[in-house]
N, C-alpha and C positions, 0 to 999 in steps of 0.2 A: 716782650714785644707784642703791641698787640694787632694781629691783622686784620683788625677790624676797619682800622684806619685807612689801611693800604688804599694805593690810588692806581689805575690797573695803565701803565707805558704808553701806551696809543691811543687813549683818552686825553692824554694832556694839551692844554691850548695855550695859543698867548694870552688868553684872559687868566691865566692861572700864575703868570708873572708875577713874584713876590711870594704865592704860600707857600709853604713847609710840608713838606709832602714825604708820606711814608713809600715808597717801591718795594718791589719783591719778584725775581725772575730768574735768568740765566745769563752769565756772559756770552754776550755774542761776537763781539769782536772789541779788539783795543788796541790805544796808541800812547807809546810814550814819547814823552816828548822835553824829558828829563827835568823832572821836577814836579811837570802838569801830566798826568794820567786820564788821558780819554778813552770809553768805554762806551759802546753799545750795551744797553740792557734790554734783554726781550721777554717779552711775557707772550699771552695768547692775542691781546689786544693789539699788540704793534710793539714797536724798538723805541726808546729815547735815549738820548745822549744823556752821561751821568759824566761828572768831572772831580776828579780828586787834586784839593789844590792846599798848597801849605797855608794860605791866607785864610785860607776856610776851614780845615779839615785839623785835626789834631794830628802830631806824629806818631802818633800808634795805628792811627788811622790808615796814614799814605802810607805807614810801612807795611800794614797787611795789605793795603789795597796794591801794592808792587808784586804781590806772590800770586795774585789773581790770575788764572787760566780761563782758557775757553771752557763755558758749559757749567762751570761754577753756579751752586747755585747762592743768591744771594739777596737779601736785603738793606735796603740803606735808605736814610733820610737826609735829607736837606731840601735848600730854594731853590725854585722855578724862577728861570732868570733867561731874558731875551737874548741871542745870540749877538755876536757884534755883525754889525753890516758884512756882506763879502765870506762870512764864513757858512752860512746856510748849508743843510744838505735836502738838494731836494728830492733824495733818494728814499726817505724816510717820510710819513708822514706831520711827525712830528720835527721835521729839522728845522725849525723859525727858533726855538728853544732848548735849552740844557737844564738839568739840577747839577747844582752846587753841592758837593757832599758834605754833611757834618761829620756824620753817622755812619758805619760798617760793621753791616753781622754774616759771616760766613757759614750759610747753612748747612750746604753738602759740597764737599770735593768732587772734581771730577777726574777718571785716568784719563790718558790720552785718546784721542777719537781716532777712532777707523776710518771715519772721512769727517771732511768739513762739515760743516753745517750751516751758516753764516752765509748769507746771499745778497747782501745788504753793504754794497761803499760803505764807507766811514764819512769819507768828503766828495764832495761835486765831482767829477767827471772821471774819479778814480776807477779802477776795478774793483767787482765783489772781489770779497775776501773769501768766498765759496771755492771749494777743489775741483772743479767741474764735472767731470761727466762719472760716477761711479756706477760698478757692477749691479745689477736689479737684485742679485742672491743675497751679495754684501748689505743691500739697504734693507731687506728683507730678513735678516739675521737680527741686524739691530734697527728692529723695526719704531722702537723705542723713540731712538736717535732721529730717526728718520722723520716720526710724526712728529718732534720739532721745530722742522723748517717749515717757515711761515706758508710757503706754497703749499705743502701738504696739508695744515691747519687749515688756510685757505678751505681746500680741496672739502673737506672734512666737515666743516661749518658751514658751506655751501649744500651738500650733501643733505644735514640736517634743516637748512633752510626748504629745502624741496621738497621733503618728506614732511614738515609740516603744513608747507602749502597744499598737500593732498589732503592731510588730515582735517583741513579747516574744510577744504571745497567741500570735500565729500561729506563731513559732516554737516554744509550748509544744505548740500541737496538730501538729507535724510538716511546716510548709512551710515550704517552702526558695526563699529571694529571690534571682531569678533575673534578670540584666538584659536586656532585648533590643533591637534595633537601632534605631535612634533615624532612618539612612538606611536607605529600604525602599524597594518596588514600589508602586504605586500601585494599591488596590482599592475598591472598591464598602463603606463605611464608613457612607453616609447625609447627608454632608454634603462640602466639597468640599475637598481635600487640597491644601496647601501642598507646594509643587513645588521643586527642590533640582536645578536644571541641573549636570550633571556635564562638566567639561573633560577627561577621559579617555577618556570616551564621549560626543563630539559628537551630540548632537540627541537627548540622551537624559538623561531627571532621576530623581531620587528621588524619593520622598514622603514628608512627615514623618509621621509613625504617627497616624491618630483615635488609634488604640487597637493594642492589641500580641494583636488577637484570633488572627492567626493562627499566629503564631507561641507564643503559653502552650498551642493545642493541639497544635501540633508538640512541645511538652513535653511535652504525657499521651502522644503517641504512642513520644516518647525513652523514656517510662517515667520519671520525674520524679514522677508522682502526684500532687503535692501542692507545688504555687508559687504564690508571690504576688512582686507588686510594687509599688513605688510609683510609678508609671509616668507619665513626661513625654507629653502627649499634644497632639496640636495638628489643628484643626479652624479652617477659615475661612469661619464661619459668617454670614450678616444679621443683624448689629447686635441684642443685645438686654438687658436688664437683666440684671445679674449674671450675664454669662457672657465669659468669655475665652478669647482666639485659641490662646491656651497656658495649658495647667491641667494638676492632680494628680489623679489619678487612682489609690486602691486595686484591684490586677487582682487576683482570686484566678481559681485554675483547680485541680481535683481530678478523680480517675481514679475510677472503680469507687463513684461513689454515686448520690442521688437529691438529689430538691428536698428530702426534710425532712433531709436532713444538711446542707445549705446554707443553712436554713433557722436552723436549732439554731446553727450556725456564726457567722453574721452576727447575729445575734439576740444572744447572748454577748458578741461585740466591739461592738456598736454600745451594749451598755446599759454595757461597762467607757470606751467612750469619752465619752461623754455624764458617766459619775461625775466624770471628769477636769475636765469644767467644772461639777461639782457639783448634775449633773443627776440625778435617779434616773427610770430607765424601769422600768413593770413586766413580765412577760414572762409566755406569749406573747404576742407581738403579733396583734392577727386578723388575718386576710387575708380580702379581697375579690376576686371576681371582676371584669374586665374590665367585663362587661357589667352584673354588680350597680354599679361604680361611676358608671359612665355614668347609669344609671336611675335614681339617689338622687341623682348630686351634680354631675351634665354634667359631669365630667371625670375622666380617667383617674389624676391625680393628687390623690385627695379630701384634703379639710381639714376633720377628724373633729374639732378643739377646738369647736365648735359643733351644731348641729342643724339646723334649717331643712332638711329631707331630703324630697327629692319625694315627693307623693302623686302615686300614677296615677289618673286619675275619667275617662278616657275611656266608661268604659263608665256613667256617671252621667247623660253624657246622650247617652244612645244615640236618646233619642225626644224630644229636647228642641225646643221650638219657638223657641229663639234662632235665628235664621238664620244667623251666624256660624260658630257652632259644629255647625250642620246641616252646611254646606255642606263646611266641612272635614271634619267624618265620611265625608262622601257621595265624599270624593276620599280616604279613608280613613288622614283625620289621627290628630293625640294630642295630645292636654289632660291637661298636668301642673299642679301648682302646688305650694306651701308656707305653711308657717303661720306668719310672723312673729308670735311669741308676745306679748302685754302691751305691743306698742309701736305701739298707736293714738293712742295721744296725742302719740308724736312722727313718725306718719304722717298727715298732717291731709290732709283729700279734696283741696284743692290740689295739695297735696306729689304725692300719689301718680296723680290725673289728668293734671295737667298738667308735669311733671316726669318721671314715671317712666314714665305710660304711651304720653305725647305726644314722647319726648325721650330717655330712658337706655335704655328696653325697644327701640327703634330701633336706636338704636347699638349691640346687642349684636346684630340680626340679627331680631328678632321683628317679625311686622309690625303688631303688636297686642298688647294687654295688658289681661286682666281683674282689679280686684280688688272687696275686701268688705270691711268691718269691722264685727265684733261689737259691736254696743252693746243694751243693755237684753233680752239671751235673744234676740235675733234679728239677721240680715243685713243689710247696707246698701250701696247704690251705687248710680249713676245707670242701671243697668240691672237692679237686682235684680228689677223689675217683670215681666220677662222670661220668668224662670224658677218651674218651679213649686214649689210648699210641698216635693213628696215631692224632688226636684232641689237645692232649699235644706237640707234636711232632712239629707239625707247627706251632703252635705258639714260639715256638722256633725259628725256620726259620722265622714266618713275621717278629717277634722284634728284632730280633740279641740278644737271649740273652745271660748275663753271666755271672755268680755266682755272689752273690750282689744286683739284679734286681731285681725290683717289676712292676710286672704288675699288671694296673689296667685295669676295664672292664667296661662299662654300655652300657646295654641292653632296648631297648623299641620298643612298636610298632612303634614312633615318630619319622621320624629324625630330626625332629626340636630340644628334650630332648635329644636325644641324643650327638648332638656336642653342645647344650648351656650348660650342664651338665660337660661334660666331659672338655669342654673349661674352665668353671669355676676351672675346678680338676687342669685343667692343670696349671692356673696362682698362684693355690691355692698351691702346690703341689711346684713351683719354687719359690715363696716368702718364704715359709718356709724352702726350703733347701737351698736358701739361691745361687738357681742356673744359676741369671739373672746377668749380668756384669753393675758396677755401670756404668761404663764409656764407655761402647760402645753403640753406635748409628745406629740401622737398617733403613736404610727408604726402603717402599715398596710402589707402585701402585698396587693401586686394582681397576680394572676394570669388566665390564661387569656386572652391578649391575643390579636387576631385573625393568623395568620400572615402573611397577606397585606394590601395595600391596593389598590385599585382605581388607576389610571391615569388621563389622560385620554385616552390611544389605547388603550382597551378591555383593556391588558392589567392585567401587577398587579406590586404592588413591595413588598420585605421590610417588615414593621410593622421589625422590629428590625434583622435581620442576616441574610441566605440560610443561617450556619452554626445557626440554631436549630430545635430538632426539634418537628415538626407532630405532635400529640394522637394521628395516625391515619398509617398510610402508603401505604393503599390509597384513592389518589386518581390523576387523571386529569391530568398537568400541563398539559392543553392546554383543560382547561375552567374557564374562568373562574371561573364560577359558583360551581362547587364549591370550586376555590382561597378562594374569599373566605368560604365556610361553613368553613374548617380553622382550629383552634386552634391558638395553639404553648405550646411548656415552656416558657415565660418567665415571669417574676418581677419587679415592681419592688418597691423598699423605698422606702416615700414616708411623708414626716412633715410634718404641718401644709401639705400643701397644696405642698410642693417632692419632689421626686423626686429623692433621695440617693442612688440607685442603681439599676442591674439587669441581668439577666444570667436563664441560661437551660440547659437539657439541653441538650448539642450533638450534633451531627448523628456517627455515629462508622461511618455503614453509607457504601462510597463510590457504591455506585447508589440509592441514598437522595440523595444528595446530587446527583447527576449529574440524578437530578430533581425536584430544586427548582431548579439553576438549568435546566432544560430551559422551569420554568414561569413566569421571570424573563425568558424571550426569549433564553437567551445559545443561540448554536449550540454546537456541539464546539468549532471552532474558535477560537471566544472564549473556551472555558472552560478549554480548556488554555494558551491562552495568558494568561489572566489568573489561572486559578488550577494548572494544571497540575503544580508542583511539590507542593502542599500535595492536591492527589488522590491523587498518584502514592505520597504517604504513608499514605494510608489505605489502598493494598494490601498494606501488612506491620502488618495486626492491631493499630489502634487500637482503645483500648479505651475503655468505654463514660467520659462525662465532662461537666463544667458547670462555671460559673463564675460570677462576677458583678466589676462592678467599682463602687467608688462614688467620689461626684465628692469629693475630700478636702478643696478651696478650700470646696466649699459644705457640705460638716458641720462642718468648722472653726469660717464663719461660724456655721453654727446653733449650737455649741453654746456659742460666746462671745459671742451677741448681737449682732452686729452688723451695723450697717443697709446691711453691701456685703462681699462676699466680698473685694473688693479694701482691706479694710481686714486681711486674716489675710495676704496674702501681700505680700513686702518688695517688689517690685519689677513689678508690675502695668502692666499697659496701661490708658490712659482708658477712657472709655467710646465712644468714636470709635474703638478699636483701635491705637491709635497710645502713643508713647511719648515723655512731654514734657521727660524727662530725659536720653533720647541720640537724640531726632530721630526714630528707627523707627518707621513704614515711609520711607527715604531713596533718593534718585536715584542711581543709578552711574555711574560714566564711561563712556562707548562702549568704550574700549577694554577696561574689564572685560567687557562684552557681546560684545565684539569675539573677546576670548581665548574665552569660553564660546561663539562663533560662533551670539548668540540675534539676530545684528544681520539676517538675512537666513534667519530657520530654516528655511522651506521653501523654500530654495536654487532659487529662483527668479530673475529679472534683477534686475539693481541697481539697490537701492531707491531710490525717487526723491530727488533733493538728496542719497545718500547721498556723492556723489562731491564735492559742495560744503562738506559740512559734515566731510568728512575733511581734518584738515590735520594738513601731514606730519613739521612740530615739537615738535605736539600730542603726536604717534605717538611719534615719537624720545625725546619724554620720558618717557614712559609705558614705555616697553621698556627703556631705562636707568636709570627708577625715580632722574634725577634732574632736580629743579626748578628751572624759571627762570622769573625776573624780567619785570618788566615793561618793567625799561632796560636787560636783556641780551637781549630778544626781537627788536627790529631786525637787533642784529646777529647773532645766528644764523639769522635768515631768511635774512638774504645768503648765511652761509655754505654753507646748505643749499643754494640756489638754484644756488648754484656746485656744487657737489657733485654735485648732481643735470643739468647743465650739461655735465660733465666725462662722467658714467655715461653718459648721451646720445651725446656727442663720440666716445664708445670702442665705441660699440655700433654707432654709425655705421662706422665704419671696421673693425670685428672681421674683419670677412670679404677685405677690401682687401690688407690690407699684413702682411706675418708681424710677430708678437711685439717688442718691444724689449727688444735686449740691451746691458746695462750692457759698457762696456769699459772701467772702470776697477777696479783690482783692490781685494776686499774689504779693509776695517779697520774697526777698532774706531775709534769716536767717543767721548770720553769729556771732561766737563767741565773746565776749567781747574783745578788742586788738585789738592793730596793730601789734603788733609783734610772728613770729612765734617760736614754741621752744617745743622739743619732749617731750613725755609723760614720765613720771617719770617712769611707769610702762613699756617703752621701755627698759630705761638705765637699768634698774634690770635685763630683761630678762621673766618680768612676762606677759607681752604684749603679748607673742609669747610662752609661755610654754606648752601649748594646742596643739600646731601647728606639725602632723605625722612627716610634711619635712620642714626646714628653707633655704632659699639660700640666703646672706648675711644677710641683716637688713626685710629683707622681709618671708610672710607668703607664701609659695610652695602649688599653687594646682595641677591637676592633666589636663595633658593638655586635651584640648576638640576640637580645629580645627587642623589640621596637611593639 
């Protein structure tokens, strides 16, 4: 057969009506219909209908093709032949058409499937033939099975359409895809770095990369200007929705600009990749400050498809005589709130008493909760009695409100509780009414992030990364205070409420930088030994430089819809971190621990029962990398024992008696024959059954020179 011919299922047209056409794919689904045999055939291309008919096909033919299963993989020839009127599927690209089969070659068997696969009617208005809804660990096991079904394909081919749409852009504007070390040094990244024990250098690991920050600015320093990548990245994070141990990551890095050429940049490429899933963004995007988004929407990652946007009324009741609200003034709180617009009628005073203010305004951190609803031109709640007309009155005015409306309120000395409370309300508040558009797309810039974060041993720690540059450089690294007042050049691109990326000016002065980390606690000492090579670079004339990177798994998801990142990439970790189709994270043998010498790393006395649970046949097999048996294990315990018996025996006496000398003189030993001829226990295969790895007729060890 030759597949050179082959013609790929979801290529086929009615202009193809009449030729003789080779196919080659899986069974997807099939119908008999006693005598006529119809069959879904699928490839990567699409499904077509293939027909086994006795007027066509020979009887050997339709009798193998009766044995045919789901998932079978196969090939087959015949005509491309127009459907009859009325029989169409238009579930299928190609259902104007069928092949007629001549020909049947059964390539691979399949067992029976763990789940459906098949998502695809056979005929007009039927049901898929799909099992519907399966476990995510199950699809994840046979992850195989799984990237068969046309959606995941889909998914997958989309995926690579997007990541060459960057490769083309960026390579039109002038950067150059650069790859960088995948084994590195271990740095202060923000989260906690997967460790890579080295056997060349005992007691001593790698780190797999957060991110390839330091080394794309050793690129602007090469002189490189202008690099991007698509860069494997890995972080061992606490467990959280939609994020994994190992992700993509797009890195850009450029020499000699500012934030609005990175700006102009990413803006371009994020609206050509979104077109790719037939999204259109408009441009520009706005941008918000750091602290503008905190103040409107509790969070640094707003979700602009909606409204619901803080009012401030602290100052409303500055002379109010509710005691509540006195008293947190008097410790010099903030009262924000929002206006859930027209939806009083599906916040009924139960709902929002004893539900939201008794129950969800708790769980998000508040220790209380005020609302109101408009009805008939005025205010209502079981405390509106409280406040005065002029008090009632403006809040009128701040909210615009209008019969229908509910205000909500929370108060604290805090304003940290306050807008992460009230943010919580607010996303809480439009998932449930149901207020957010499935299909619109906000993207926003948030700038002007705070450079630092407060500790809780008084000091402070990167908001981002130590290499991003502070708004100002005349600060004092040793006061707190002030550290926590400095802004930095940072950036994120965030859309609907996720954060798709970010990045920043970097730092390109090296006593600039030598104080920041001065104001992170590191001594000298620490900082050349943890950053020392990548300072020593910024004494030959780095130039000025920024970058960003965005997470690729989760624009992907965004812009193919999908309710889990791990539905765009082929071979994902669960949601436990783990991998239910080769076991990973897995136990090692000691003796692999043993060789990387992690069994005792701080070479300390011998670990307790270490000496118990060493056994010395274990070992021997492990080092000769060959296997044994359960009923050849007695007997080489003996032999060992002996062995070990004999080395005893000789060490004993080493020092006693000189050397033993043979006094008979050498020869050759040589088998009975002249002719040669292999072991019987070759030709079986019992010669070499023992043996981990076989490479022809030979026994595989493990190499030792290189």
């Amino acid at each position: 057969m030759r597949f050179s011919e082959r013609v790929f299922c979801g290529e086929l047209t009615p202009e193809d009506v009449g030729r003789h056409v080779l196919l080659a794919g899986w069974v997807d689904a099939f119908r008999d219909h006693g005598g006529l045999l119809f069959i879904h055939l699928r490839d990567r291309s699409g499904i077509v209908q293939i027909v086994f008919s006795p007027e066509m096909a020979p009887e050997d033919v339709c009798q193998q093709a009766a044995l045919l299963r789901a998932e079978y993989c196969i090939a087959v020839r015949g005509h491309v032949k127009q459907r009859l009127a009325g029989t169409e599927n238009p579930n299928i690209q190609t259902g104007g058409i069928e092949v007629l089969v001549t020909e049947l070659t059964v390539l691979s068997e399949s067992d029976s499937l763990p789940f459906a696969i098949s998502d695809k009617a056979m005929v007009a208005g039927a049901a898929s033939a799909g099992g519907g809804n399966v476990a995510e660990d199950l699809r994840l096991q046979y992850r195989y099975l799984d990237i068969r079904r046309p959606s995941m394909q889909d998914n997958l081919v989309a995926r690579h359409r997007i990541f060459q749409c960057v490769r083309q852009f960026l390579d039109s504007r002038g950067f150059v895809e650069i790859e960088t070390p995948v084994l590195t040094a271990s740095t202060p990244e923000g989260a906690r770095d997967y460790l890579v024990p080295s056997r060349v250098h005992p007691h001593h690991f790698y780190a797999l990369p957060q991110s390839p920050q330091l080394f794309k600015q050793l690129l602007m320093v090469g002189g490189m200007e202008r690099y991007f990548q698509l860069a494997r990245c890995f972080r061992d994070e606490d467990l959280r929705p939609n994020r994994q141990p190992e992700f993509t990551q797009l890195d850009v890095e450029a020499s000699f600009i500012d934030e609005e050429f990175l700006y102009e940049l990413i803006e371009e490429l994020t609206v050509k990749m979104f077109a790719v899933g037939g999204i259109a963004l408009s441009r520009p995007f706005p941008r918000m400050t750091y602290a503008e988004a905190m103040d409107t929407t509790g969070f640094d990652r707003p979700d602009l498809r909606f409204g619901l946007r803080f009012v401030d009324v602290t100052d409303v009741f500055a002379e109010t005589n509710y005691s509540i609200f006195r008293q947190i003034l008097q410790r010099g709180g903030w009262i924000k709130g929002i206006n859930v617009k027209g939806q009083s009628d599906q916040l009924s005073k139960n709902v929002l008493q004893n539900e939201y203010a008794k129950e969800i305004a708790p769980s998000f951190g508040a220790k209380g909760m005020t609302w109101m609803r408009a009805e008939g031109g005025k205010l209502e709640s079981n405390i509106v009695q409280f406040f005065s007309s002029r008090e009632l009155e403006e809040l009128r005015r701040r909210f615009d409100v209008a019969d229908g409306d509910v205000l909500i309120l929370i108060a604290d000395p805090s304003y940290a509780v306050v807008t992460s409370a009230l943010g919580q309300l607010r996303l809480h508040f439009a998932n449930r009414l149901g207020l957010i558009p499935a299909d619109r797309f906000c993207p926003v810039w948030v700038t002007e992030f705070p450079l630092f974060e407060p500790t809780e041993d008084g000091g402070v720690t990167s908001s981002h990364h130590p290499f991003t540059a502070p708004n100002r450089t005349d600060f004092d690294p040793q006061n707190v205070e002030e550290l926590l007042t400095l802004r930095s050049r940072a950036y994120d691109l965030v859309m609907n409420g996720e954060e798709l990326g970010g990045g920043s000016i970097r730092i390109n002065n090296r006593d600039l930088q030598r104080k920041i980390f001065a104001a992170l606690g590191l001594t000298e000492q620490e900082t050349q030994q943890r950053f020392g090579f990548f300072l020593r670079a910024f004494d030959f004339g780095a130039p000025p430089h920024g970058g960003l990177a965005l997470g690729m798994d989760r624009t992907v998801s965004m812009i193919l819809r999908t309710p889990s990142i791990r539905e765009v990439i082929a071979f994902p970790k669960n949601r436990s971190a783990a991998c239910p189709l080769t076991g990973a994270p897995s136990q090692v043998k000691r003796e692999q621990l043993a060789e990387l010498e992690l069994l005792n790393l701080g070479g300390q006395d011998v670990l307790p029962g270490a000496a118990a649970q060493e056994d010395q046949l274990d070992r021997l097999s492990w080092v000769s990398r060959i296997g044994i048996t359960a009923e050849e294990r007695p007997m080489l315990e003996d032999a060992v024992a002996q062995a070990e018996a004999l080395a005893a025996l000789a060490a004993q006496h080493a020092g006693e008696e000189a050397p033993i000398r043979s006094v008979v003189p050498t020869a050759n030993r040589t088998r009975p024959g002249t002719e040669e001829h292999r072991s019987a226990l070759s030709e079986t295969g019992q010669l070499l059954k023992s043996a981990p790895a076989v490479k022809g007729n030979y026994f595989k060890v493990a190499s030792i020179l290189e």
